[in-house]
C-alpha positions, 0 to 999 in steps of 0.5 A: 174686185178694182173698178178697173177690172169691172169697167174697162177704162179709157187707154191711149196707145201712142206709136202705131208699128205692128207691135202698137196696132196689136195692142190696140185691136187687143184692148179693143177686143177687151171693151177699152175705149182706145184713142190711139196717135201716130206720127204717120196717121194712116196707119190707124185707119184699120183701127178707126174702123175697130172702133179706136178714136183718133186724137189730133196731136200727142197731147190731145191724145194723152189727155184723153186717157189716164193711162198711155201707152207708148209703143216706139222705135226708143225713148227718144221719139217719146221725147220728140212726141211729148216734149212739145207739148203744152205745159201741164198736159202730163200731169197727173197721167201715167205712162208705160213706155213699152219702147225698146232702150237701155235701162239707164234710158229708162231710169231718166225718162221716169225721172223726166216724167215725174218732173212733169206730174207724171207717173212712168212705168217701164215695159218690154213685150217679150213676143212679137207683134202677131202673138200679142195678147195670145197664150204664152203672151208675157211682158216684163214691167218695172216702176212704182207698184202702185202704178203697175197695181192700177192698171194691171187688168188693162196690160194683163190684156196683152201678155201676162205681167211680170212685174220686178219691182221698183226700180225703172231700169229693170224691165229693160234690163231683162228685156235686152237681156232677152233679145241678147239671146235671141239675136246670138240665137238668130245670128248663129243660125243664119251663120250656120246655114250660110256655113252649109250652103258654101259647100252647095248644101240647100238650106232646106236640106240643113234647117230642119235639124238645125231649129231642132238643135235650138228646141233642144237646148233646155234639155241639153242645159238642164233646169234653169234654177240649178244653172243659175245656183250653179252659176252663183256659186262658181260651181262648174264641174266638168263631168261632161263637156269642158271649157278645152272639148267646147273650145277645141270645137269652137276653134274647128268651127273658127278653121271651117268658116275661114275656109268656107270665105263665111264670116268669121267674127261670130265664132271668133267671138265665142272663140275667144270666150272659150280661149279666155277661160282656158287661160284662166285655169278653167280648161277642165271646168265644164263649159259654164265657166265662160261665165266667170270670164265673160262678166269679168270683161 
């Protein structure tokens, strides 16, 4: 068993929204000592009273620590914190930027961290801030193995670790490709409520059944791992729900929104995918093959 798993060392958390006060009081909970610096420095007055210390400036607060967490709107506030620092003070520290960006932005801040003497992991926290550190808790994290290795009791604390390798980028890459689906996801049910409610339908009469169809989905698509070889393969065979049914639905929903005065430009969007695929030949393929035009664009 790693030291690291037997004495809960030293973190800092830097960026006290919702999602960085719960991973303080959840380190907390688990014995870390946790010094903790926020730009607005009563949020960490609940936390001070946990046990948490507060450092004076961004600096004093990483030089405290060997590991740091940043928890912020985006990497470019990682930069206005930290890049007013004294000289030296990153080196030798390792950083985990659990912040929401591209994965371009990662790759260029890990390589701004080791410009300073410091080691860069990248992460994306997969649940909300009250769900941090529960069961079913994950997080995607990406960069040199040997950091990931070092801390991986400490951020194991906040959601089970999924680690995919070296590249700095890729954390992020599967963190927005996550909310890519939820956002269309919350985009299509607020949508679809307003598309009820237009008529004069309360939404607590349309909603209920309307977050089953979410629930149901999984099914409905089949096993993730042979949607994704079929999906590799170009295989789209259409048993049951082809490209022209789907897309004669998607114009009907096009047709009622526009009649309704509710905004078209969703269903316009997935209009057009299912538009696309039937211009390419692919109208009898099942509905998967979007695919094929929706990475080609």
């Amino acid at each position: 068993m790693s030291t690291s798993a037997m004495t809960p060392s030293p973190i800092t958390v830097i960026g006290l929204g919702p999602m960085g006060r719960a991973m303080v009081a959840t380190l907390l909970r688990a014995g870390h000592p946790v010094t903790v610096w926020n730009r607005t420095p009563g949020r960490a007055d609940d936390l001070l009273k946990a046990g948490a210390t507060w450092a004076g400036t961004a600096a004093e607060a990483v030089a405290a620590s060997p590991l740091t967490i940043l928890s912020l709107t985006d990497y470019r506030a990682m930069y206005q914190i930290l890049g007013d620092g004294p000289a030296g003070f990153l080196t030798g520290r390792d950083l985990v930027n659990l912040s929401s960006d591209t994965p371009d932005a990662s790759r260029e801040a890990a390589a701004w961290a080791a410009g300073r003497g410091a080691r860069f992991l990248t992460g994306g926290v997969m649940v909300p801030a009250p769900a941090v550190g529960e069961p079913g808790a994950y997080v995607y994290y990406s960069g040199p193995g040997e950091v990931f290795a070092a801390h991986e009791p400490a951020l194991r604390l906040i959601g089970d670790p999924r680690y995919l390798g070296a590249d700095p980028g890729l954390a992020q890459l599967f963190y927005q490709a996550q909310l890519d689906v939820f956002l269309t996801a919350l985009s299509g049910l607020l949508h679809a409520t307003a598309l009820v409610t237009a008529a004069g339908v309360p939404a607590a009469d349309f909603l209920p059944d309307a977050l089953r169809t979410l629930t149901d989905i999984p099914a409905m698509v089949g096993d993730g791992a042979q949607l994704a070889a079929e999906l590799v393969a170009g295989e789209h065979p259409g048993d049951l729900s082809t490209a022209l049914m789907m897309g004669a639905t998607a114009e009907h929903i096009l047709r009622t929104s526009e009649r309704a005065g509710v905004d078209r430009e969703l269903p316009a969007a997935v209009k057009s995918h299912y538009d696309r695929a039937i211009a390419a030949g692919l109208g009898t393929r099942n509905w998967t093959a979007l695919y094929e035009v929706i990475r080609a664009s």
